[in-house]
N, C-alpha and C positions, 0 to 999 in steps of 0.2 A: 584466473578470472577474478577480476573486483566483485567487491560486495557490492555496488550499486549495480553494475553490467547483470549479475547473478539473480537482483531483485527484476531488472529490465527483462529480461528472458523469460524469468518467472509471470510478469504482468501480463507480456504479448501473447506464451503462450494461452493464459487462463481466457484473457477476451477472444484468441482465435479458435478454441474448446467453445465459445458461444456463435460465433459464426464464422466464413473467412470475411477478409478486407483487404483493404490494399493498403500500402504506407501510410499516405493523408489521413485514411480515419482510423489509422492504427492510431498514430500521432495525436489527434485528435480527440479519444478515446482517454491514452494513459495521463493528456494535460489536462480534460476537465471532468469526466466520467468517475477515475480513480481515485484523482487529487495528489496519487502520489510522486508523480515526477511534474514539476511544475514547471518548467522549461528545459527542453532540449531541442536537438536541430537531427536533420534528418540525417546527418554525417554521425549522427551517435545510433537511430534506430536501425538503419540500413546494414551498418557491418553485425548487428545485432540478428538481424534477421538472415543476414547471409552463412551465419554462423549455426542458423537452427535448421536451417537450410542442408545443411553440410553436413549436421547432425543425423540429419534422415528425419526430421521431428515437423518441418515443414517443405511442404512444395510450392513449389511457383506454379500458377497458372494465367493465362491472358485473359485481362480484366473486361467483364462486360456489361458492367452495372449504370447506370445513367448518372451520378455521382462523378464518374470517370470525367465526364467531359469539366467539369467543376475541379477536380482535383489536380486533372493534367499543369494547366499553366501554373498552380502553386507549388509543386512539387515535380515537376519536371515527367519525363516518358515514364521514370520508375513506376509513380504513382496509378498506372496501368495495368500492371500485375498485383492480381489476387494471391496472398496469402491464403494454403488452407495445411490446416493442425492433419496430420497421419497419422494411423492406429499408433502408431511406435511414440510419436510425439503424446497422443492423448494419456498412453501409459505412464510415459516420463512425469508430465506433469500431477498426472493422480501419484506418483509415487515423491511427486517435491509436497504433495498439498499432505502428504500421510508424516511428512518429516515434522520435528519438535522441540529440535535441538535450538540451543543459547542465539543462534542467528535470528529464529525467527520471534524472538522477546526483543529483538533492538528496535528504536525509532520506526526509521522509514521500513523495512521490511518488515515490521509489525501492521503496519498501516496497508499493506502488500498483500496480508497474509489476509487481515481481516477481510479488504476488498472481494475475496473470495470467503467467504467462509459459508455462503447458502450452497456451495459445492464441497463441503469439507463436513466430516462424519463429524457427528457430535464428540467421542469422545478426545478425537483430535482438538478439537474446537477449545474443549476443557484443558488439555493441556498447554494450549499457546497460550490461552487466557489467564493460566494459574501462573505459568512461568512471566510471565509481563507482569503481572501483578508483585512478583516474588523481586522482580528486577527492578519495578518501581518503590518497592517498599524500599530495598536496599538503596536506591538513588535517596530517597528523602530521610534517611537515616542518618547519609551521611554530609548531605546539604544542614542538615540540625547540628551536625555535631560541628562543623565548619562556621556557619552562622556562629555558634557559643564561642567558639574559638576567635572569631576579627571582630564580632559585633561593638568590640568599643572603638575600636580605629577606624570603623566604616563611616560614610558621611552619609546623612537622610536620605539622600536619595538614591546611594549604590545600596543603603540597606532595605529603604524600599524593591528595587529589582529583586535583590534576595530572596526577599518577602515573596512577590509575584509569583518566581519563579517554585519555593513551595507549595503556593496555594494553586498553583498550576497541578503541578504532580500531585497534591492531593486531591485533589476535583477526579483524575485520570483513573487514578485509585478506586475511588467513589463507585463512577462508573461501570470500571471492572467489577468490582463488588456485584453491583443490578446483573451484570451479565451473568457472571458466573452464576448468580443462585438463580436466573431462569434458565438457566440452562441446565441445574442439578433439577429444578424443578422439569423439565422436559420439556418448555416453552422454548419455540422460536422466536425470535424477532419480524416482525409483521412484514413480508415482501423482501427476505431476504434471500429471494432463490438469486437477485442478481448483487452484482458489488455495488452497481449505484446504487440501489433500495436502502442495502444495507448501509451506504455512510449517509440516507436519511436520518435514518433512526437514528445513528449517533451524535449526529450533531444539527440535529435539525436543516440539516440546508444540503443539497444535492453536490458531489464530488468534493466534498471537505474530508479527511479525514484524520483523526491527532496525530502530531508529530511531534516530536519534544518542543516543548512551550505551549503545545498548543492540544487546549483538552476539549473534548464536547463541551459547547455551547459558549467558547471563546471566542475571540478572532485575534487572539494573541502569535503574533509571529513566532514562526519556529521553524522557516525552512532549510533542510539538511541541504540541498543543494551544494554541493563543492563550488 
């Protein structure tokens, strides 16, 4: 399994632990709710979910929500089966939200990770947040020591980008820093039992969340998109 397929799975299941759905607003959901997958097609969700499907982690059931009729003609018959998360699936996914390892300090699956976090224990929460922090510290360490190294062959304006791309990950840094110490202090973040609340708070504006280039309260491009 790919790392982006492994964060998809992870997405669909955390929104179907909040309700089921059926493809269209699955889709609909992970493109502007999350912010984390910014375009995909339904040839990429589909075997995605047939897959979780297979796992015993979700069931098909026949869709009968009034949505349906809306969603039919954009997504075809599929779009008429309900998605819903089973005990065995809700386990899986409490036991990927309990993981802490180096995967979940990358980019996009940090962004993944956060999206859930008004569902993830605090001391969880502490460790993704220390290791991203530890992960970014070493990224800008070594952007500085790179910069010293070309900054005289660079032209003004690839060394401007340089530039950006520092003041980028140190903004990200910043950030972490506020979270981490309300969170040693025992503070939540206001309205973060859901993922979209929570990438309020982060970046002020509904289904944004950072991605490399792109920190709270930028609108600096940074999509990992393959």
């Amino acid at each position: 399994m790919s790392r982006r397929s492994g964060i998809l799975e992870f997405a669909v299941l955390g929104l179907l632990r909040e309700s089921p759905m059926h493809g269209y607003e699955l889709r609909k959901r992970l493109n502007t709710s999350l912010g984390v997958f910014r375009a995909f097609s339904y040839g990429t969700l589909y075997p995605c979910l047939k897959t979780l499907v297979a796992n015993g982690w979700l069931i098909e059931e026949p869709g009968n929500t009034s949505e349906d009729a809306l969603a039919a003609p954009l997504a075809g018959r599929r779009a008429k089966i309900v998605y819903r998360l089973t005990a065995e699936g809700k386990e899986h996914f409490e036991d990927l939200l309990s993981q802490t390892g180096p995967d979940a300090y990358e980019d996009e699956h940090f962004a993944a990770r956060f999206a859930f976090f008004g569902q993830t224990s605090r001391d969880v929460r502490m460790r993704v947040l220390e290791g991203r922090r530890s992960r970014l510290e070493e990224r800008l360490e070594k952007m500085r020591a790179s910069l010293a190294r070309t900054r005289e062959r660079l032209d003004d304006y690839t060394l401007e980008l340089q530039r950006h791309g520092m003041e980028s990950v140190e903004r990200e840094v910043r950030w972490l820093n506020e979270l981490i110490e309300s969170e040693r202090a025992g503070r939540d973040l206001k309205g973060s039992a859901s993922g979209e609340s929570a990438q309020q708070n982060t970046n002020g504006a509904p289904g944004v969340l950072p991605r490399p280039g792109d920190t709270p309260g930028t609108d600096t491009p940074g999509d990992t998109t393959p």
